[in-house]
N, C-alpha and C positions, 0 to 999 in steps of 0.2 A: 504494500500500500504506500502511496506517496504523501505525506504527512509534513503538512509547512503550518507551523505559528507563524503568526504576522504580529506587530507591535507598534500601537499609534502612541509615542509618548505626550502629545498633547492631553489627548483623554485616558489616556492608561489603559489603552484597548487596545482586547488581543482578537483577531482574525483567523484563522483556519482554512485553509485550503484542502482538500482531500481529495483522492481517486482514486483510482483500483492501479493503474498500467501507466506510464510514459505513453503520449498519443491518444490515452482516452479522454471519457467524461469527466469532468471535475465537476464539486460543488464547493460554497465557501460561507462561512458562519462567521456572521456579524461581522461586515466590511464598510468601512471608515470611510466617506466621501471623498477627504484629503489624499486616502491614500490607494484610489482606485488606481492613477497609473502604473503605480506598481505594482499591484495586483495582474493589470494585464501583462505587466512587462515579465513577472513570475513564468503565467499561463504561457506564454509564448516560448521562454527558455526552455518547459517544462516539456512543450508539443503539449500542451492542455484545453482542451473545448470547455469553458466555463457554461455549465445546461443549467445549473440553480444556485441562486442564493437565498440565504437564509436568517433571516433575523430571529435571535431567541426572546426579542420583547420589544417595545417601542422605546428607545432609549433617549435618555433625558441629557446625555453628558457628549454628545457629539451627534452628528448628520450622519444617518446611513448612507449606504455606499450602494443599496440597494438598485434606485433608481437610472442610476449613470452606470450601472454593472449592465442593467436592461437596456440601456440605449445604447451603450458599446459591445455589446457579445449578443444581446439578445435571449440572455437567457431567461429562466422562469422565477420569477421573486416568489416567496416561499415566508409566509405568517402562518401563526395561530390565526382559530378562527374570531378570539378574541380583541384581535388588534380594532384599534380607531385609525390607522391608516385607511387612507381616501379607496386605494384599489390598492391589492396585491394578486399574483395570477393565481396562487394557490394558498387555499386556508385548510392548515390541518388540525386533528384534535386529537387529543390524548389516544393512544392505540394504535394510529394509524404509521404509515413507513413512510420515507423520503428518500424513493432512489434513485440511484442513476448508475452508470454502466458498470458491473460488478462489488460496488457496494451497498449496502441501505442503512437509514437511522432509525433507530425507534423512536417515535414520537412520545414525551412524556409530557403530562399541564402540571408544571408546580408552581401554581400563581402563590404570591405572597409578596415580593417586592414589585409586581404590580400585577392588573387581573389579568395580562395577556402575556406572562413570562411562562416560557417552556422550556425543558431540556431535551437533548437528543445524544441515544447512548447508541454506539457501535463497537463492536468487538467490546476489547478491554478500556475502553473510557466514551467517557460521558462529557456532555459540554452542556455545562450548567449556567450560562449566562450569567445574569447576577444572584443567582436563588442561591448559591451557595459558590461563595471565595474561598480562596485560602487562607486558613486560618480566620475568617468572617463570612458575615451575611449581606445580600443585599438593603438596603433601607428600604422602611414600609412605610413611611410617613407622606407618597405624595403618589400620582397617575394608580389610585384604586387601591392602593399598597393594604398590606392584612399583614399583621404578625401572626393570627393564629393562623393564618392558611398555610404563610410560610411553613413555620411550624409542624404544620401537617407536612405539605410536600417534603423537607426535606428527612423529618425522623422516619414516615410511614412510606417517602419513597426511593429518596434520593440514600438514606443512609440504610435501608436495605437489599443496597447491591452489592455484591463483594469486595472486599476490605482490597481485594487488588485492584479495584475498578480504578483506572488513572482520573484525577478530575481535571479539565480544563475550562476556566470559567470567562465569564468576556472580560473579567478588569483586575488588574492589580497593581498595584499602586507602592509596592516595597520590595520589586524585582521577582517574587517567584514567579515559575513559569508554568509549575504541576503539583499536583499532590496526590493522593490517592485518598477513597472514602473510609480506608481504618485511620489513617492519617486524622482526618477531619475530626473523626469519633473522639479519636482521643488528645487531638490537640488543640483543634478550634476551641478558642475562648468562648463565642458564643453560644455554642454546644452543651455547654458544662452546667446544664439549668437541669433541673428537678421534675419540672412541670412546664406546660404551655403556659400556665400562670406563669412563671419566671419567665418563661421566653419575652411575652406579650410586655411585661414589665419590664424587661432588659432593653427592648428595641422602643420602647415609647421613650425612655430615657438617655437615651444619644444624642438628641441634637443638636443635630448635626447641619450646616449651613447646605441650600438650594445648590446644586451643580451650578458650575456659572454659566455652564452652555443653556440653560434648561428653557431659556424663556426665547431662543434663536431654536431650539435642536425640535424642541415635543412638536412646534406647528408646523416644521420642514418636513420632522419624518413622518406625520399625517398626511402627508401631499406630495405621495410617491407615486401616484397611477400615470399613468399614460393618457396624453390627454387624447379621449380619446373623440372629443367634439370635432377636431380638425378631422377626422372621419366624414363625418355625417356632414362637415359643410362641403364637404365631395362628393355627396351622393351617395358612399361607400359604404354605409351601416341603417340598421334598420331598425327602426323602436324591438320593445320588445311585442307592441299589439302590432305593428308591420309585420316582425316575423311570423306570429302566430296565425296570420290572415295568408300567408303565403306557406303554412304547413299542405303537405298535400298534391301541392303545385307541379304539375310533370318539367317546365321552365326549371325549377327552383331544387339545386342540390343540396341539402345540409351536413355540414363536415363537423364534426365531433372531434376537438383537438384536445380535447381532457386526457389525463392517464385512464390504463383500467379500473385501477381500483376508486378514481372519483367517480367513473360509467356504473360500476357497481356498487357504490355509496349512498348516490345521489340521481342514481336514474340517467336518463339520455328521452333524446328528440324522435318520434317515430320516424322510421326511413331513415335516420341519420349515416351518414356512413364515418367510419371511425378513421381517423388516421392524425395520429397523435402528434401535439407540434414537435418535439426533438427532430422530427424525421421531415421536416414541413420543405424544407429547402429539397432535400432529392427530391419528394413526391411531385414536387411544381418544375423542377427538370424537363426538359425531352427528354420521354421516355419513361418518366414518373408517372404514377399511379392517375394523381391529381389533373395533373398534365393530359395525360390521357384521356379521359373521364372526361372531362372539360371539352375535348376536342371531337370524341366521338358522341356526345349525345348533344351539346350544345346549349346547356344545362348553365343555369347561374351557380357559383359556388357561392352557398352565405355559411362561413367559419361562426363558430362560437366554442366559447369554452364557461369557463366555471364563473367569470367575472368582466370579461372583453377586451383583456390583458391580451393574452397570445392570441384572443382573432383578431386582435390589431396589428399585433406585429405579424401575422398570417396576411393579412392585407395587404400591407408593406412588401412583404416575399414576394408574394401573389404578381404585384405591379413591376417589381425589378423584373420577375420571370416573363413580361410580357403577359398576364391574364389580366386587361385593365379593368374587367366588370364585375370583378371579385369582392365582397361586401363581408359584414360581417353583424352579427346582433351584439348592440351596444348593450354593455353589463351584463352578459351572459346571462346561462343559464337560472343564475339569482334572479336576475331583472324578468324572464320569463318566466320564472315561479310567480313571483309579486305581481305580473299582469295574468295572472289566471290560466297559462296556458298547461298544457297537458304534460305530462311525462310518464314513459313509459320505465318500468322496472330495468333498471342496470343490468346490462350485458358485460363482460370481461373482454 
């Protein structure tokens, strides 16, 4: 596995790169806006295809790195389903995976230092955001924060995983780089409480001064989506009550660019035909799928996915590849729940 920390020392925030193979898919956890060019300049030394990024919470002490990761590589942004960001392409929840070419995360929700912080654990470590530092915790006093919740997440989940679990969290501030979860048990100061009552009395009595970024960073990384208006003033996207009047349509082809297991979550479009966006540039090729499809029935393509993230940047493909009448349903599959329209049981 290729395994890179990254380190913004303005905010004291660590980054993560991961992949399975030199040449393949990467994904990257909690990336720093400042410090995107490096990031690509990494991916490029690395032979690395950036497919996700990932925030473990809406962070208050610097600008995600999220949105300009999407407008330079194109890949898939990746929240809880909890986040108050504007759009992300994908919102996951407690249970579910996050994969990409030969590895996957487990998705865990351990809100507490705020209601939309999550962890994700593969193999032997976990990357626990701010829910649990080294040798400390995140702070619960501001963006929904809970000390009992914390509390819950990390005794009932985070510190139930084996004592060799590596921890990697997004911030440190006194040089570590790792620890592991027996570590934490028995070192963290925080830890060393009796009771949730202690906990809850421990963290009410920190205060602790506002991040300095918080009052620049909380309304930036709410307003990470894709704008996806410059669409629709082209013609290019379609309400959600336009698509639903256009289900049916022999004209009208609908492409499904969700993963399987959100088709099987959450349902899919009758007739939709599936072909998921990682693969969206070959399929719009000569000679691609899409490509194909498009030229033998003469069939409108309208893209949609979970939220109208990747069928915009499907659009965008669409039009480089020469298909200029390629559209997409603004706000996805969400937006077509919220206007009453139909969905069929999830296919794999």
């Amino acid at each position: 596995m290729i395994f890179r920390q990254l380190f913004d020392s303005v905010s004291g925030t660590y980054s993560y790169v991961l992949a399975s193979r030199t040449g393949g898919e990467a994904l990257i956890i909690d990336p720093v806006l400042e410090k995107v060019d490096r990031y690509c300049q990494l991916l490029r030394e690395l032979d690395l295809k950036l497919v996700k990024a990932v925030d473990t919470h809406l962070h208050a002490d610097h600008v995600t790195g999220l949105g300009a990761l999407r407008d330079r590589t194109h890949c898939v942004t990746i929240m809880g389903e909890q986040t108050k960001a504007d759009v992300v392409a994908m919102r996951v929840a407690d249970g579910d995976r996050i994969g990409i070419e030969g590895l996957s995360l487990d998705v865990m929700y351990t809100p507490g230092h705020t209601d939309d912080s999550y962890s994700f654990l593969t193999g032997d470590r976990v990357f626990t955001g701010d829910t649990l530092l080294i040798r400390g915790t995140g702070r619960t006093d501001f963006q929904n924060g809970d000390a009992r919740a914390q509390y819950d997440s990390i005794f009932n989940r985070l510190l139930r995983l084996p004592d060799e679990t590596l921890v990697y969290p997004a911030h440190d501030y006194k040089g570590d780089t790792v620890s592991t979860i027996g570590e934490e048990r028995r070192y963290n100061p925080r830890l060393q409480v009796r009771s949730v009552d202690d906990y809850v009395s421990l963290m009410a009595n920190l205060k602790l001064p506002n991040p300095k970024m918080m009052d620049v960073a909380v309304p930036a990384n709410m307003r990470v989506g894709l704008h996806q208006e410059e669409l629709a003033k082209q013609g290019l996207s379609l309400s959600a009550r336009q698509a639903i009047e256009c289900l049916g349509r022999p004209d009208v082809l609908l492409v499904d660019l969700r993963e399987a297991s959100e088709r099987a979550k959450h349902g899919t479009l009758s007739g939709a035909l599936h072909a998921p966006y990682p693969a969206i540039e070959d399929s719009l090729r000569p000679g691609g799928m899409l490509r194909e499809v498009a030229a033998a029935t003469g069939r409108r393509i309208v893209f949609f996915c979970a939220y109208g993230e990747r069928s915009a940047m499907a659009v965008n493909a669409a039009q480089e590849a020469g298909l200029a009448n390629a559209a997409h349903i603004e706000g996805g599959l969400d937006a077509w729940k919220k206007a009453g329209g139909p969905v069929v049981a999830g296919l794999a």
